[in-house]
Structures are given as structure tokens and as C-alpha cells.
N, C-alpha and C positions, 0 to 999 in steps of 0.2 A: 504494500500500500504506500504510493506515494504521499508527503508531508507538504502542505501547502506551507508559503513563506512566511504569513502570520504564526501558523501554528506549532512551527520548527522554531520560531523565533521565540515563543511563547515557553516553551519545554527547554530552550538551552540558558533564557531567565531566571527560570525556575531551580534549573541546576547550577549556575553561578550563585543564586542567594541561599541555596543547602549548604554549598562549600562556605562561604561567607559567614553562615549565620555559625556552621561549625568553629571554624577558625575565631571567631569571637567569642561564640559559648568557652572553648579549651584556652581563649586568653584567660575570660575571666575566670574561669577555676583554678588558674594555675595564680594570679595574680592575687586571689580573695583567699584562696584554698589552702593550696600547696606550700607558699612563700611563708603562711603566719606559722605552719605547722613545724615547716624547717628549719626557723627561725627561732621560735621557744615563745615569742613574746609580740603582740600588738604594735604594728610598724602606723606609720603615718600614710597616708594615701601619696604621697610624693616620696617617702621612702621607697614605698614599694614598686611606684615608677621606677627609680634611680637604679633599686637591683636590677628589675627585670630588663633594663636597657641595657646594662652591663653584663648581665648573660649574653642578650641577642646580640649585643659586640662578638664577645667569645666567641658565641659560637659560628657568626661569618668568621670569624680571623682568630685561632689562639695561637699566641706567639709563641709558648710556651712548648705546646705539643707540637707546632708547626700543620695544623690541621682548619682545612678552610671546607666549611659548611657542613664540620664535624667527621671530613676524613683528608687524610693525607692524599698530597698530589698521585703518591704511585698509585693508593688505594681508587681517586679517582680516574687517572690512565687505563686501570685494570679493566675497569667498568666499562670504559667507554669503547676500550680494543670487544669486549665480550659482547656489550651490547652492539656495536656495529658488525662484530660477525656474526651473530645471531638473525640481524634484521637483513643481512646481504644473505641470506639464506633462504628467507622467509620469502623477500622478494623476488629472488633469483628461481625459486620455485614455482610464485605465480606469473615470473615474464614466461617462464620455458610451458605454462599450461597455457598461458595463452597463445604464445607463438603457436604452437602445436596444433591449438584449437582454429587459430585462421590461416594456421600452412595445410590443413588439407578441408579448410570449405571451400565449396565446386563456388566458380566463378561470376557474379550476377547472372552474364547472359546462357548462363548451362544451367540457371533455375537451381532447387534444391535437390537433397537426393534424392530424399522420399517425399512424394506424394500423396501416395496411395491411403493414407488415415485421411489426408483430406476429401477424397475422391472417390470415400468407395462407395457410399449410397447416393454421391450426388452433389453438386453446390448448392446454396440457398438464394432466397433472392432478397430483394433488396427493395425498400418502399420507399419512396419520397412522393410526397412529404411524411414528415412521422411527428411522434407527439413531443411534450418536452424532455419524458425520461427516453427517447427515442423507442417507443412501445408505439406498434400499428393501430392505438385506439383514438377514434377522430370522434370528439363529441363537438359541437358546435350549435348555435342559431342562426338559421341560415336569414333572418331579418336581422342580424348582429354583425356587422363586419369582422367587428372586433375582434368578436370571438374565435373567427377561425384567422386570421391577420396571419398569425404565427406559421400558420402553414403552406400560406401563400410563399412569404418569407423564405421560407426552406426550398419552395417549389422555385421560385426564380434564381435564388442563388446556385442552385442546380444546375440549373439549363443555361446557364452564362458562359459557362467550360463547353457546351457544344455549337455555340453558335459562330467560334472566331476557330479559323486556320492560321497556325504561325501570326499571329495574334490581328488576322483582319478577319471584319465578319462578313459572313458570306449566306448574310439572310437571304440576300436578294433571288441569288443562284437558286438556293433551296426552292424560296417562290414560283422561279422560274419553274425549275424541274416538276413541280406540283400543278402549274397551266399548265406544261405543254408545249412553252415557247421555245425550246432551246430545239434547233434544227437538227440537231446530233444529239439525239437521244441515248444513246451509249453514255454520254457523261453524268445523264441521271443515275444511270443503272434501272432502268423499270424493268420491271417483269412483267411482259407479254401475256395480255388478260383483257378477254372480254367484259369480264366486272370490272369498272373500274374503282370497287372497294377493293378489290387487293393488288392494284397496283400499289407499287415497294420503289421509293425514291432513294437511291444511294451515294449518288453523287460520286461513282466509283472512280473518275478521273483527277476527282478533286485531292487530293495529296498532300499531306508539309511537304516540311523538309527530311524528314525521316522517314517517310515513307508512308503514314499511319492514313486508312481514308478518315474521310469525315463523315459524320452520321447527320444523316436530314431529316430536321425534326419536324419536317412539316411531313412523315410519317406519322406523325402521333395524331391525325387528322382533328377532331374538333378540339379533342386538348391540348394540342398546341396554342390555339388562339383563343381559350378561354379554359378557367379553370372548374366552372360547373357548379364551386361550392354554393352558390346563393341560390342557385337553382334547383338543389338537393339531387343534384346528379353532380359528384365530386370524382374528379381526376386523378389518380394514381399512374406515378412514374415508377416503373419497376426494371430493374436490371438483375443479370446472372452475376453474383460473388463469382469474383477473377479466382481462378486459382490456373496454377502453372499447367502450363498446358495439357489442359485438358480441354476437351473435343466433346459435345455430343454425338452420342452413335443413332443412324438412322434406325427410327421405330418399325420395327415389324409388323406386317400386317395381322400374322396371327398372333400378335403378345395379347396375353391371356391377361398378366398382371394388373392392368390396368382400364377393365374394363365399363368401366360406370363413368370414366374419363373420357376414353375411344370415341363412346356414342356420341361425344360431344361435338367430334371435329368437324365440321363440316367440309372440311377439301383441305388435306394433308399434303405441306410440300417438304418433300427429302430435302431441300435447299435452308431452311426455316427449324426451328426449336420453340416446339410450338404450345402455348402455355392455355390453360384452362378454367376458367372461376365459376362458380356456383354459388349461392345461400350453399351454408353447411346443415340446415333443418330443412323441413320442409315449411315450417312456421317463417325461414329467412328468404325460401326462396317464394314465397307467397308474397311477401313484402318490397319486393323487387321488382321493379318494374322490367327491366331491361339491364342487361350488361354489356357492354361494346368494347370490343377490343382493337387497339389499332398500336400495326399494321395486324390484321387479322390472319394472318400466317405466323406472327411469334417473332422469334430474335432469329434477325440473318446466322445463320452460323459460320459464313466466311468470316464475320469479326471472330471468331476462336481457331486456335487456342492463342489464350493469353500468355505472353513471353518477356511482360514488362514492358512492352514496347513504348519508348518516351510520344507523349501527348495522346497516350491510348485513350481511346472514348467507350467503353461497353455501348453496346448497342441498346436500345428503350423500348420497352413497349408497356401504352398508354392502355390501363384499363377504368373506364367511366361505368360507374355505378351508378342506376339512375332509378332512386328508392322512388317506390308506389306513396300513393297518401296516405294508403293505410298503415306505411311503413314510419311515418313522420313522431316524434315522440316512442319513438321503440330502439330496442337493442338492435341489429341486424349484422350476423357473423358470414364474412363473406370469407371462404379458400380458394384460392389459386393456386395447380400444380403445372411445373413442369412435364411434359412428356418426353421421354429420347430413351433408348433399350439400356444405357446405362447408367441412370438414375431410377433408385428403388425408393419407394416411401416406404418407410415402417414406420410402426408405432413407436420404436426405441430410438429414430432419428426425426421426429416430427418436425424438422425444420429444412431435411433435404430435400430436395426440390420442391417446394412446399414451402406458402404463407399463407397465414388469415390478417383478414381486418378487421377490426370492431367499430359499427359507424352508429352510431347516434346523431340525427337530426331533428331539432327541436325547430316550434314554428311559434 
């Protein structure tokens, strides 16, 4: 547990006036105490001064013994040869564990060694906006700006990091690519589709300087340009937790695992990582009016796997919860799972691939 700087300063206060108040208490016993006893007889309060300052002489400097702070020079040499080979020992043992320790960790860009405890049921995902303990529970009034401000807050600071390349923004491009204007459609990256709900704008020519694309957030279709809360249809931005490259594997047609999920998809692309939300009751999903997901295909999986790569952006996908009236003054528990053949939910990792939200909307 880290110590905040009031609170470290507070506690080493605290132990400076213990020593303090020690080193006073052990004056005066010695000064009230000890002096009248050694003595035989009742001294004056400036007598007893006069001794005890002529010991504290003594005992920096006796001339006599030749002994400075109550030990001779050799005695103090001795000490200091013992204790500095002592502590060149001490530390010569934790240079050589640490050497040791960063002479064989693998290199940033060759990732760690093991991943596989991160990877084996799955990544989690990732909600913005979130509450103030960073907990998926949205209560607000949606005639209260106020009330929900905070989450706005969270949601634009968010979206600031994808809107600039090599630090120019490139709203306009995104725009374009979502008309239609740009003559060379390859620079959006669209995917070729007669609906055009699942047209997927990527901007795949768009590049820094590193190479990394840039993610176009006018996929997130109405939540990009508004964020729903007052409307009691509220915006959630969700991403995949990075972890070192790891890959979703193409879903099977006959995976069994995941079956109450499956039913749900409406047109499965091998290209896409494709995510799913429901009410967790039947009481939740009565209270729902609609759930829309945008880009309704899921997260490109050419942004994976993650490699650190400088100015990486995870890829977004917006899901808008648009609660019924009768849902308005009620609890309403919404889950979202990932799907891919190498993400498992269990009940012992309920968080891999796998989130819920708790939304309350007061009117």
C-alpha cells in the first residue's frame, strides 16, 4: 500500500516527537533521579546543571582515557572497517539480484514470457464511461445534467487520444469516409455491404509515423455525435484489455459453448470479434427497449494482436442502451460477452470476456 505525502509526513512527526519526548523523559531522570542518589545529598537546580554538563563534556572528549563519544579512535576504526564491510555485502548482494533479474528479462519489443495466466479464459473488456470508484454502475437523472456530468467527462477525455494522428486531427477524413466523398474508397477501408448498417470505416491508409492505423470513430455511429444520456438511451464505449499478443481465434460454427449467445448474431464476420449484450433477467430484458451496437460486426481484429505498439489505439465498439418507460426508476442489469473459440466464460472467471452494467434512470 502506497503512503500519500500528508500521511508519510504525519507518521515520521510522530516518530521524531517519540525519540524526542524519550531523550527528555531519560534527561530528566537522570538529572532529578540518578544525580541526587549518586550524590548523597540535595544539589541546587544549577548545581545539577553544572554536573551534568561536565559529564556531557567527558563524555564527547575525555582527555584522560583519550576516548571521544565514549570509545577510542581504534575502537571507532574497528566499527566503521566492520560496518562498511558488512553493508558492501549487503548491497553487493542486492546489485548482483538485481543485475540478474534485468540481465535475462526478454526485451520490451519480444513482450513477456508468459502469457498464458493472462490468456487462458480470455481478456476482459473495458467500459467508458465508469462510475467514481471506476464500478460499471450508472445511476443518474436524466432531467439533471449534473448528475450524470461526471460521465460525460470521462467519455470525452477518452475519445481525445483517437481523434488526432501524430498529433493532427483528422475528424474531417473520418467524416468524409462516413459520406462517401472520398473517390478512393480503399482509404476508408469499408467493407462491401448492401446494408449500409454495417459498413466498417477504417481509415486503413491513414498511418503515423510508426506505423499504427487510426481508428474512425464515426464507427460508433449515433454515439459518436451524441451521448444519449438525457435521452435514457446512454452510450457505452467498450474496448478489449490489451494483452501481449494475443489474437482472437475464428468462432466455429458448430461451438456448442456458447449457445444462448450464437442465437444472437445476426450475420457473423470471420474479419470482426464480435460482442453481444442482453438484460441479464428476463425482468431486464422486458425493461429494454432496444440495444444497438455499433459497428454491428464487433472489434476489427486486424487491430490485434497487441505488441505495444507506440500511439496504439484498441479498436471501440459503441453499445447504446435505450431503456423502455417502464424501465425508468428501476435497477436494469445489462451483460455483454465476447465471442471468439478462444475465450471461455466460466463462472470462476466472470470477468473474461465478459461485462455487466448496472443502469438506473431516474425521471
Amino acid at each position: 500500500m502506497e503512503l500519500s505525502g500528508p500521511i508519510f509526513a504525519l507518521i515520521m512527526g510522530i516518530i521524531i516527537a517519540l525519540i524526542v519526548l524519550g531523550i527528555v523523559i531519560n534527561y530528566v531522570y537522570i538529572l532529578f533521579v540518578e544525580n541526587p542518589r549518586r550524590e548523597g545529598h540535595s544539589k541546587t537546580f544549577m548545581e545539577k546543571v553544572a554536573i551534568n554538563w561536565r559529564d556531557f563534556k567527558r563524555f564527547i572528549w575525555d582527555i584522560k582515557k583519550g576516548e571521544i563519544f565514549g570509545r577510542t579512535p581504534l575502537s571507532w576504526f574497528l566499527i566503521i572497517v566492520y560496518l562498511a564491510f558488512l553493508y558492501t555485502i549487503v548491497f553487493g548482494l542486492f546489485a548482483l539480484l538485481l543485475w540478474l533479474r534485468l540481465r535475462y528479462l526478454p526485451d520490451l519489443k519480444d513482450g513477456p514470457y508468459r502469457t498464458d495466466y493472462l490468456t487462458f479464459d480470455g481478456p476482459g473488456i473495458s467500459v467508458v464511461p465508469y462510475g467514481r470508484k471506476k464500478e460499471y454502475v450508472f445511476q443518474y437523472n436524466r432531467r439533471q445534467p449534473g448528475t450524470f456530468r461526471y460521465f460525460l467527462d470521462r467519455r470525452t477525455q477518452f475519445l481525445l487520444d483517437y481523434i488526432t494522428v501524430d498529433g493532427e486531427d483528422q475528424t474531417a477524413l473520418f467524416l468524409e469516409c462516413r459520406a462517401g466523398t472520398i473517390m478512393d474508397q480503399r482509404q476508408c477501408g469499408q467493407v462491401p455491404e448492401d446494408d449500409r448498417a454495417f459498413y466498417y470505416f477504417e481509415a486503413a491508409d491513414l498511418l503515423n509515423s510508426n506505423g499504427t492505423r487510426a481508428y474512425n470513430l464515426y464507427n460508433l455511429g449515433d454515439c459518436w455525435v451524441e451521448d444519449g444520456f438525457e435521452r435514457a438511451e446512454p452510450c457505452f464505449l467498450m474496448t478489449v484489455n490489451k494483452v501481449w499478443d494475443w489474437k482472437p481465434s475464428k468462432l466455429r460454427v458448430n461451438s456448442r459453448k456458447d449457445e444462448r449467445w450464437i442465437g444472437e448474431l445476426d450475420q457473423y464476420d470471420s474479419r470482426f470479434l464480435p460482442i453481444i449484450c442482453q438484460g441479464v433477467r428476463q425482468e431486464d430484458r422486458d425493461d429494454i427497449a432496444a440495444i444497438t451496437i455499433y459497428p454491428r460486426r464487433g472489434f476489427d481484429i486486424a487491430y490485434f494482436p497487441w505488441r505495444d505498439q507506440k500511439n496504439y489505439r484498441p479498436p471501440i465498439v459503441a453499445v447504446q442502451v435505450k431503456v423502455a418507460p417502464s424501465g425508468i426508476n428501476k435497477n436494469i442489469r445489462v451483460e455483454c460477452v465476447l465471442l471468439a473459440d478462444n475465450i471461455f466464460h466460466r463462472s470462476q472467471q466472470p470477468n473474461a470476456g465478459r461485462t455487466e452494467l448496472r443502469i438506473r434512470v431516474s425521471d
